[in-house]
N, C-alpha and C positions, 0 to 999 in steps of 0.2 A: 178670307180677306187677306189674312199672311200673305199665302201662297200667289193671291194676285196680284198685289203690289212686289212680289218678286218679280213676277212675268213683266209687270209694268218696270220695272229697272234694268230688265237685261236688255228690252225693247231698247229703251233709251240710250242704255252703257253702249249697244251697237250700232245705234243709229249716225254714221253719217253723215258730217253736214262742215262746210267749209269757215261755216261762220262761228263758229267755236271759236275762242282765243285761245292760240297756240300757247300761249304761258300756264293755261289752266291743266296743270298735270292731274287731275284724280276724276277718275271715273271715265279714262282715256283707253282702248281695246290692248295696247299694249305699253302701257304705262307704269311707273313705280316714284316712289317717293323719294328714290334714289336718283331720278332723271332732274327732279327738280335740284335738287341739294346742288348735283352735279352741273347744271346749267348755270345755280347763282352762284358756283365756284368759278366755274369758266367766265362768266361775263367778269366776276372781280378782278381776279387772278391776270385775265390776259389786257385790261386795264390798268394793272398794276404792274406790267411791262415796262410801262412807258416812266421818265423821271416826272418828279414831283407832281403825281397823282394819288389820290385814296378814295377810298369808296367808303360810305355811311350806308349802314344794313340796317333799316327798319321793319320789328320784327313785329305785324301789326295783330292785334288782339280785338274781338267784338263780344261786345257785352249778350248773350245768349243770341246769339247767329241765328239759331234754327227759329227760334219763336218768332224774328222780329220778319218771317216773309208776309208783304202782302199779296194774296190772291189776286189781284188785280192787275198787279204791278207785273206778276211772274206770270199770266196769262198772256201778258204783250211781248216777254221774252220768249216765251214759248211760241207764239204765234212767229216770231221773227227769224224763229229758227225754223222755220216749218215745222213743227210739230203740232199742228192740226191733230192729228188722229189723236191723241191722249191730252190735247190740250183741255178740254170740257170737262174730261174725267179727272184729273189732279183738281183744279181748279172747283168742282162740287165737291171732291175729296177734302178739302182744306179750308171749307166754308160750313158753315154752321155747326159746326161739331160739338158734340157734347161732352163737358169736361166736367169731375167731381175730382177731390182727395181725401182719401182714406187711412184715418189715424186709429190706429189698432183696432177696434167695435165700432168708432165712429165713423161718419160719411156724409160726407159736406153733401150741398142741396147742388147741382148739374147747375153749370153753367154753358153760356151758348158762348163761344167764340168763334170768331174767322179770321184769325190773323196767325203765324208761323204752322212748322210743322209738329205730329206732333211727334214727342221725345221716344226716342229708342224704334220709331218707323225708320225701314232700311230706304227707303226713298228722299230722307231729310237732308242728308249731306251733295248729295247727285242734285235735288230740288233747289238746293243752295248755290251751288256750283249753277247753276243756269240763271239763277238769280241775278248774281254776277258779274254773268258772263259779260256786258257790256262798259263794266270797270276794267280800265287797261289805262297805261303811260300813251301818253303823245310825243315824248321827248326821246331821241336813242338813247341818250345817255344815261337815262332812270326806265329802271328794270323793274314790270310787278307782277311778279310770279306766287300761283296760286295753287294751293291743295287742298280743294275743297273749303274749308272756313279758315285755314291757315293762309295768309298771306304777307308777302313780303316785299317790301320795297325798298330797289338797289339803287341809291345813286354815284354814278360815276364821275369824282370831282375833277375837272382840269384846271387847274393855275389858282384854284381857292375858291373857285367861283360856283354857288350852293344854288343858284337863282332856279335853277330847273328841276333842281330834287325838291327844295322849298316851296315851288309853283303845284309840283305833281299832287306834293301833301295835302297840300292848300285842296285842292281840287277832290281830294280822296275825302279830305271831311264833308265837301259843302254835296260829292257824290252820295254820301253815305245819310246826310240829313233829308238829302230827297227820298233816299230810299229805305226810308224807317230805321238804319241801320245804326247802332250805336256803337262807339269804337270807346275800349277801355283803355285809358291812358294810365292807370294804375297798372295794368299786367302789359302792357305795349312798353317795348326793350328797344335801344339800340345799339349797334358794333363801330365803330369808326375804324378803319382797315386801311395803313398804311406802312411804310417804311422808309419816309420823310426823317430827315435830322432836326433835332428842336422845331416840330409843328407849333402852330399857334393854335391856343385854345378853339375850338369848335362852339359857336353857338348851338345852345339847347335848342331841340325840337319841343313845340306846343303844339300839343292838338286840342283838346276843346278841355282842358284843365292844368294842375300841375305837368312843369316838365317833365319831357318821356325820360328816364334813366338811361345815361351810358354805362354799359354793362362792359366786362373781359370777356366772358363767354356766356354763350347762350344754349339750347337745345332747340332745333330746328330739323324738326321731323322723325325728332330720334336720334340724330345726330348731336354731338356738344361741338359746336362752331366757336373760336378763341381768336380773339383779337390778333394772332400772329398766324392764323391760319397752320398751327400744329396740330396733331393727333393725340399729345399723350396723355390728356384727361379726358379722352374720347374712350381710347385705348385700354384705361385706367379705371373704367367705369364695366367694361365690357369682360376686363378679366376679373375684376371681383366677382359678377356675376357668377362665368364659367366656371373660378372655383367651389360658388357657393352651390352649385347644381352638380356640383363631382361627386359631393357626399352622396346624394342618393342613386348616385351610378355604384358609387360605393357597397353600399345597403345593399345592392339587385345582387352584386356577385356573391354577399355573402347569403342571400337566398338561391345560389345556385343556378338563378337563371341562365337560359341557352343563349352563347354568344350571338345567335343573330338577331334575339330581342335586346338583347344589352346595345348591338350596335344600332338597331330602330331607336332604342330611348335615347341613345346617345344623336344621332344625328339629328331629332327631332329636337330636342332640350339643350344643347350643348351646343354643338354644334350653329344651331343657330343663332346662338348669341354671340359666339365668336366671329363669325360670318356676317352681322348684321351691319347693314350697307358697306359692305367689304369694296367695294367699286367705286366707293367716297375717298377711301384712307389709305388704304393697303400701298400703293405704291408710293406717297409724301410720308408714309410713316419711318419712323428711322429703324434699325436692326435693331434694336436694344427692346424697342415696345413690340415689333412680330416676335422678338423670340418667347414673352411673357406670354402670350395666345401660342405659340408652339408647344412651350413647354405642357399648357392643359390638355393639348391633343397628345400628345408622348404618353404623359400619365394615364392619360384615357385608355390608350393601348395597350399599358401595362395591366389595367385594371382587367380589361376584356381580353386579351391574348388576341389581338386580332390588328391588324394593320390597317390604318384610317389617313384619308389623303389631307396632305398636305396642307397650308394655310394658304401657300402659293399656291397650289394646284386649285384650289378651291376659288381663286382670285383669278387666277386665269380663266377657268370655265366660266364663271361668272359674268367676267368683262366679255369675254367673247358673243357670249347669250345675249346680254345687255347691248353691245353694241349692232348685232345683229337685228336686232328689235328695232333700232333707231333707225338704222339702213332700211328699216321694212317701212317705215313709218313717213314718206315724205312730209305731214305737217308738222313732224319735232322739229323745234327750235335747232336740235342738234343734227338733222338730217345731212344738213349742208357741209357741216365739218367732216364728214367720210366722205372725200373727194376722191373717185378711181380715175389713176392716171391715165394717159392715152392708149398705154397697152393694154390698159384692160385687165393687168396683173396683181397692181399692188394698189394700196392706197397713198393720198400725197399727203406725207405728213405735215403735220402743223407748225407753223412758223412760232416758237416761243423764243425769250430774250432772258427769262430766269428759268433756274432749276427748278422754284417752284411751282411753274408752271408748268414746266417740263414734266413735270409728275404729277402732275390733275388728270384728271379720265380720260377727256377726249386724247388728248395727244398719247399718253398710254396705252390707250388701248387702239389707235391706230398702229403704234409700234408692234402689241399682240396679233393682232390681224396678217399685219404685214409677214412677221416670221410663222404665222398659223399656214398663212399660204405659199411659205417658201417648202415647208416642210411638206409641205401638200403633193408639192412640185415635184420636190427632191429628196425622196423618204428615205435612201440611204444617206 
């Protein structure tokens, strides 16, 4: 049964279909968690261009997502997606099922449910995600970009006026009451993102209890997102790691292992933590936090005797990959931002108005592109 509810999720994962909401990044053929982070930086970021504007980042939470699908409900999303062919089979799949729990020797008496999926099935998050799919904003100006049961909603204030983030809300709870879906207002966070002189207080967001908390920083997706949109408690979190996973790079040399298993544990273990969502930070981060993540890769080198690429190098190939993928992808939200000019040579870069915007992905890694393919051209 494992092995066929995998077949049943790669089906899906590849399946095709235009009526997906393009804000829904996970369980997408070439997607990452990185495209969404990066998309609700660009929509804040190049909003934040403009004078006296700020964006409110609602960072929304549901009370057990998975449990609360109805079979019913996700049969007519299924059906509206064309998914016929496995609509029947989920659909018995997630009806009648037989549930007990087991306390050390003891074993509760089977119960019959048909309601959510169940826990730790690789099909719950992907069944969720379709669930969903027909929760979107109506407004431009409010953004709600989804991964999987993570969701988040942007709104884009112009001249103080909330009336259309405040509406979206509004809509997102009475959405979520039709659709069995409980939204926890205790673990639901928000960001207010601005760079206004003496702002006036923000009225609190209420969703169906106590006010949601305005927070400095949050963790979305894996990332730590801070109310001034810097990296160095991002940064800050990522090199504690890397040193604390040096020791047992440590420990392997003094068991004498062969440097090209030291440089596998190291690229797997290390490596990756310093590199995690690198495509987010890397270029708005200042010299002072990449040299801290330098300095663990130096040391690494010492420990192994063996020469290991760069933090830059690693952020270039990366954005390159990354934004190659977008370019492949015409339904990413970001497709449109890699505009080739008429020659057919370069790409046209993006119009930004701050630094810090200047140094967000997309414009970034259009500038990478651009000198990828000058060098291309012109290899001496």
């Amino acid at each position: 049964m494992k092995l066929f509810k995998r077949l049943v999720l790669s089906h899906l994962k590849s399946f095709p279909n235009p009526l997906l909401d393009p804000l829904q990044f996970a369980y997408r053929a070439i997607r990452c968690v990185d495209d969404a982070v990066n998309m609700a930086l660009h929509y804040t970021l190049q909003h934040l261009d403009s004078p006296g504007t700020y964006a409110r980042i609602l960072f929304v939470d549901f009370s057990s997502a998975f449990n609360t699908i109805l079979p019913a409900l996700l049969q007519d999303r299924l059906s509206q997606l064309h998914l016929d062919s496995t609509c029947r089979w989920i659909t018995d799949f997630l009806s009648d099922r037989k549930q007990s729990v087991k306390l050390g020797k003891h074993l509760s008496e089977s119960q019959t449910i048909s309601t959510g999926s169940p826990q730790g099935c690789a099909l719950s998050p992907l069944l969720f995600s379709l669930y969903t799919n027909s929760c979107s904003s109506s407004h431009q100006t409010v953004k709600l970009l989804k991964f999987a049961d993570d969701t988040t909603l942007i709104g884009l204030i112009f001249g103080g006026d909330e009336s259309a983030y405040r509406w979206e809300i509004d809509h997102l709870v009475t959405w979520c009451s039709q659709n069995n879906l409980e939204l926890n207002s205790l673990k639901t966070v928000e960001i207010i993102v601005g760079y206004r002189k003496n702002p006036a207080p923000s009225a609190p967001i209420i969703l169906c209890g106590p006010p949601v908390d305005s927070v400095e920083s949050c963790r979305f997706l894996g990332t730590i997102i801070t109310q001034d949109l810097k990296w160095e408690l991002n940064i800050r979190c990522l090199t504690k790691k890397g040193q604390q996973r040096m020791f047992f790079l440590c420990q392997l040399k003094k068991f004498n292992l062969p440097k090209t298993m030291m440089v596998h544990f190291y690229t797997a273990i290390i490596e990756s933590i310093l590199t995690s969502s690198i495509t987010v930070w890397y270029t708005a981060a200042t010299a002072k936090d990449k040299s801290r993540l330098q300095c663990i890769i130096r040391s690494a080198e010492k420990v192994i005797g063996w020469n290991l690429p760069s933090l830059q190098d690693l952020h270039s190939s990366r954005a390159l990959r990354r934004a190659g993928r977008i370019m492949a992808d015409p339904s990413h939200p970001g497709h449109k931002l890699f505009e080739t000019l008429p020659s057919g040579r370069r790409l046209r870069s993006i119009r930004t108005k701050t630094s810090r915007h200047l140094s967000s992905f997309f414009p970034s890694s259009v500038g990478i592109l651009n000198r990828s393919r000058d060098r291309d051209r012109h290899p001496h």
